[in-house]
Kinemage of the C-alpha trace (Angstrom):
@kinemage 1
@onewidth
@group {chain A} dominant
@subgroup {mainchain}
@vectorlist {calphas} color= white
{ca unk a 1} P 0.000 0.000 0.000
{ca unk a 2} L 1.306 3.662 -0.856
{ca unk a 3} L 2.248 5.190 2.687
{ca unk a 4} L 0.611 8.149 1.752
{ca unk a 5} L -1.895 7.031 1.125
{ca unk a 6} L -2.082 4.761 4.290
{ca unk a 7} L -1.576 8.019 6.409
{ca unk a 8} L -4.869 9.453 4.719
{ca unk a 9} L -6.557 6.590 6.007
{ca unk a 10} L -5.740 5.828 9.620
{ca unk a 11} L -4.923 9.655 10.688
{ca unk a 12} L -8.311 10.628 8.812
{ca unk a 13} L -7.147 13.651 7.440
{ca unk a 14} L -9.573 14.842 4.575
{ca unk a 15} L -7.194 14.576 1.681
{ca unk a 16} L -8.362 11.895 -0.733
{ca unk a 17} L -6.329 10.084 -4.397
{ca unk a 18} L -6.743 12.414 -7.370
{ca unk a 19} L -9.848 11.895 -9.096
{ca unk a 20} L -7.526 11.360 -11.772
{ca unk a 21} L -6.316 8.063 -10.459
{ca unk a 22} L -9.122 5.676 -10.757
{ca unk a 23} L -7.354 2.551 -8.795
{ca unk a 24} L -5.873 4.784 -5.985
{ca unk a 25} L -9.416 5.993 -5.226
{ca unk a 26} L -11.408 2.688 -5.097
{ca unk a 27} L -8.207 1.258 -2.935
{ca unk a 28} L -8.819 4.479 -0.682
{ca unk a 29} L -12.454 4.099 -0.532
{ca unk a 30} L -12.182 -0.128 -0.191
{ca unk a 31} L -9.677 0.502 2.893
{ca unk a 32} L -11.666 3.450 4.449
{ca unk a 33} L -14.965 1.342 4.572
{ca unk a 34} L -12.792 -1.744 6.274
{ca unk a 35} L -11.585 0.802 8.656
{ca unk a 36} L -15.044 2.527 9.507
{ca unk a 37} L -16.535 -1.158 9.686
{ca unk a 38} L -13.767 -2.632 11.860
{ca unk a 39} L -14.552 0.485 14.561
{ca unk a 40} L -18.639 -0.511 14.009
{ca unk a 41} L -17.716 -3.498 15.331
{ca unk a 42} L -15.527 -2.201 17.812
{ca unk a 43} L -18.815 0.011 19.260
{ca unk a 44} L -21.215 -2.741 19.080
{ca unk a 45} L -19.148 -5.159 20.682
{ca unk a 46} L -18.600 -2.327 23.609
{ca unk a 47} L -22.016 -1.589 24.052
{ca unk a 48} L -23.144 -5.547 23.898
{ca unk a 49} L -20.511 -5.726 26.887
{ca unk a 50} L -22.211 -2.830 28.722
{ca unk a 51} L -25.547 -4.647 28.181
{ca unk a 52} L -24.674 -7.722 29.013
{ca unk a 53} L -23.141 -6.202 32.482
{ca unk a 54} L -26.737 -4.351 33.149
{ca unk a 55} L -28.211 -7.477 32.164
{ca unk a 56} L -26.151 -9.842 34.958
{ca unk a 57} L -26.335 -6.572 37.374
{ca unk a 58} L -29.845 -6.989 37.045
{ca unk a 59} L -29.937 -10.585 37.453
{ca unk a 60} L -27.825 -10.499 40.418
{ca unk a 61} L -30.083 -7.854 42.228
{ca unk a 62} L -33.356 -10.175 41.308
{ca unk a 63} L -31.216 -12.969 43.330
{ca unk a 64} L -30.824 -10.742 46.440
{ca unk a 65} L -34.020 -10.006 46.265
{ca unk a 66} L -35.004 -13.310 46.064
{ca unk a 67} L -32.842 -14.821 48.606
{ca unk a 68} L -34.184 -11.716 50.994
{ca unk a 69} L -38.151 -12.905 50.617
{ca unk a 70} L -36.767 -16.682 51.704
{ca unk a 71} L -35.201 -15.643 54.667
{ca unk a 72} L -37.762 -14.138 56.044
């Protein structure tokens, strides 16, 4: 891959290929979607962590509660 062209992508500057330069722009484009689809992921995966915690926090609390009503 041309270095510069690797720079545009992962420092996101807004500089793109020339429009002149067919191939440079679809690899550009190509990469730039893997990139923004790799961080998607990255997000979704964080956030089904985050729910999944609530979801066990939950869980947990319903237990206490639970194990409170026996007791008594």
């Amino acid at each position: 891959m041309d270095h510069s062209l690797q720079n545009r992508l992962f420092l996101g500057t807004k500089s793109y290929p020339s429009q002149n330069d067919p191939t440079a722009a679809a690899v550009f484009n190509s990469e730039r979607a893997s990139f923004s689809a790799i961080q998607a992921f990255k997000v979704s995966e964080r956030l089904l962590a985050i729910t999944w915690g609530n979801f066990m926090s939950l869980e947990a609390e319903k237990g206490r509660n639970r194990g409170e009503g026996r007791r008594m």
